[in-house]
N, C-alpha and C positions, 0 to 999 in steps of 0.2 A: 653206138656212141654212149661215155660216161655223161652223167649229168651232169659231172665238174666243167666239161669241155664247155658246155654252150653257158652258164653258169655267167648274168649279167647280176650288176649292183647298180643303182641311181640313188644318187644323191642331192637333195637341191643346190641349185650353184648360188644365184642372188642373192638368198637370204641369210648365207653363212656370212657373205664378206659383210652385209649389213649388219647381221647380229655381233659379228667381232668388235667391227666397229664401233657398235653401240655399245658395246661392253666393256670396249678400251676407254670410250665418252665417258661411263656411266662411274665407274672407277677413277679415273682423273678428277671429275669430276668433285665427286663424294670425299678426296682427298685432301684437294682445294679445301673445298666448305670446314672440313672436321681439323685441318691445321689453321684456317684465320679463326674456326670458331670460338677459340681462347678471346681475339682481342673484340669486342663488341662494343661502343657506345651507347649501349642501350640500357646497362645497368645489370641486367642478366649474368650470370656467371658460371663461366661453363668448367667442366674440371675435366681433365685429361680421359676422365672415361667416357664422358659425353664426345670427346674426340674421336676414339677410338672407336666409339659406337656409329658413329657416323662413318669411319671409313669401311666399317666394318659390313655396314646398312649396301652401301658402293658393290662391294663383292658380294655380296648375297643377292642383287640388284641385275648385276650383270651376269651371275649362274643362271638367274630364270631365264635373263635373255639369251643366252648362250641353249636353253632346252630348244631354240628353233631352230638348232642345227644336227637335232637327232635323227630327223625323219630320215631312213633307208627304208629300198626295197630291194630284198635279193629273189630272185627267179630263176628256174634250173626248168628242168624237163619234166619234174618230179612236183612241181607247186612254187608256192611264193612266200615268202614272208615279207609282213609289212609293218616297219617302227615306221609310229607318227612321235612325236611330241611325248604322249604319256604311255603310251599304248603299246605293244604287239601284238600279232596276231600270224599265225600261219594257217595257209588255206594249201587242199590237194587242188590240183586244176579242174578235175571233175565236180569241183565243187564250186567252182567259178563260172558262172554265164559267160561273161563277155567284160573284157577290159576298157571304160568307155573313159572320156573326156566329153561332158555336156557342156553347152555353150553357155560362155560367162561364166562357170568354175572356174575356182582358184585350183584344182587341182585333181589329179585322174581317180579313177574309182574302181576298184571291182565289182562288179554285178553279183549278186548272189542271188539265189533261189528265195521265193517268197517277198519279191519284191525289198530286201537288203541289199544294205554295200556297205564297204568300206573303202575310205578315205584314202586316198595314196599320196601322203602330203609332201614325198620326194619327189614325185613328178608335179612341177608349180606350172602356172602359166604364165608366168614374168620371167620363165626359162626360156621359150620361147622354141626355138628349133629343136635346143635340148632335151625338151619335155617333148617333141611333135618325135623324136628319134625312139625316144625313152617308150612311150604308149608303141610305137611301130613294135620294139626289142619285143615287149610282152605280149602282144598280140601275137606275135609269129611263134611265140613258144608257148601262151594258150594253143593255138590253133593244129600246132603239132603233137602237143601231149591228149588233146581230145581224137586228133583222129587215128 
């Protein structure tokens, strides 16, 4: 068998439709504010750039929140790559212990030698079956590439 065959990707589900969400918020939002901020009773006085900057603050606001919909893992026969949030990382599987989910984690981990790991923040535990599916996929293609 090609690596490509067995070749899984996981992606977190919850936290996308909430980051959009929040993002769709966060922009509306910011748009609101920076188009009433001309008329004020307070005496203050705002000029079209202080508007602009405001809606501008909205979309910069909701990019960062949108960075929670990075996290991938891709896995073949051949090893893993793992984007969290800021990060990537690629591991061979012989470099990998063991794929775990420890209880009360937000999210799965790989084992690494010397007592490391890293983070697998596309498998969440607010995914629920998703993520109990997702650790199964990687464990059975750790488990075939070491033996």
């Amino acid at each position: 068998m090609t690596p490509e065959l067995n070749a899984v990707v996981f992606r977190p589900k919850k936290i996308r439709r909430v980051a959009w969400a929040c993002a769709v918020g966060l922009i509306a939002v910011f748009t609101v504010v920076g188009l009433l901020l001309g008329n004020t009773p307070t005496g203050v006085i705002f000029r079209a750039s202080d508007q602009v900057a405001m809606i501008v603050l909205g979309f910069l606001l909701a990019g960062g929140v949108l960075l929670l919909t990075r996290p991938r893992v891709t896995a073949d026969a051949s090893g893993v790559d793992v984007r969290n949030v800021v990060t990537s990382h690629h591991f061979e599987w012989k470099d990998v212990l063991s794929v775990s989910f420890p209880d009360g984690a937000a999210w799965a981990r790989l084992e690494l030698p010397e007592d490391e790991y890293i983070s697998v923040m596309a498998v969440q535990a607010v995914d629920r079956e998703y993520a109990v599916s997702s650790v199964r996929a990687l464990r059975e293609l750790h488990k075939a590439a070491r033996s």
